[in-house]
N, C-alpha and C positions, 0 to 999 in steps of 0.2 A: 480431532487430531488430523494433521495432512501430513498423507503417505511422504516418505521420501522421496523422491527423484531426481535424477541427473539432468543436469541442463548443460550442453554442448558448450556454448557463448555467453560471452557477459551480455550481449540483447536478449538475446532468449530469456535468461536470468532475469534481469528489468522489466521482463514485460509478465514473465511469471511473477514475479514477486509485485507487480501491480495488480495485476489482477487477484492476489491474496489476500491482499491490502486491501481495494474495493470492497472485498466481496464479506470480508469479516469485521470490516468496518460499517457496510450496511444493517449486517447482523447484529453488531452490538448496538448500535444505536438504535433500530428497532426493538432488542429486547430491554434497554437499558434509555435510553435517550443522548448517550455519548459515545463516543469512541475515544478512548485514550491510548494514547503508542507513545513509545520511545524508540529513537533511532540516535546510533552513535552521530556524534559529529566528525566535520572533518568531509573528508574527500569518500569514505565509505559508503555510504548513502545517496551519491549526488547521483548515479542512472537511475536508482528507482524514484527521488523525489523527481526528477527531469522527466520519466517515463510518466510518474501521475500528473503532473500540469500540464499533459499534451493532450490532445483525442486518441484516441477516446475515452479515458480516464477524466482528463480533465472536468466533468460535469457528474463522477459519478460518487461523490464522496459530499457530505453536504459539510462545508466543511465550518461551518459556524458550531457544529454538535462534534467537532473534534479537540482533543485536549493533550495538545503536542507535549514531552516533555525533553 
């Protein structure tokens, strides 16, 4: 489970919620062999998918073992 906390800014925010994203996606597909996520559509989502196709994010999600819905 990840504690709560307050994030000041929407960057702050994107880049926290990237690095959540990495980091629990590495994990499941090491325990499992995929990662599956849902995010809404729409304009909600669009800093943190922008924040994971950048560096240094961009290289850290394999992303053929992910299963967007």
């Amino acid at each position: 489970m990840i504690p709560p906390v307050v994030i000041p800014d929407a960057a702050l925010l994107a880049d926290a919620a990237a690095r959540i994203v990495r980091d629990v996606a590495a994990e499941a597909i090491a325990r499992h062999g995929v990662f599956r996520v849902a995010l809404p559509g729409r304009r909600t989502p669009r800093a943190l998918l922008e924040r994971l196709a950048s560096a240094p994010f961009r290289g850290g999600i394999d992303r053929g073992r992910v299963a967007a819905l």
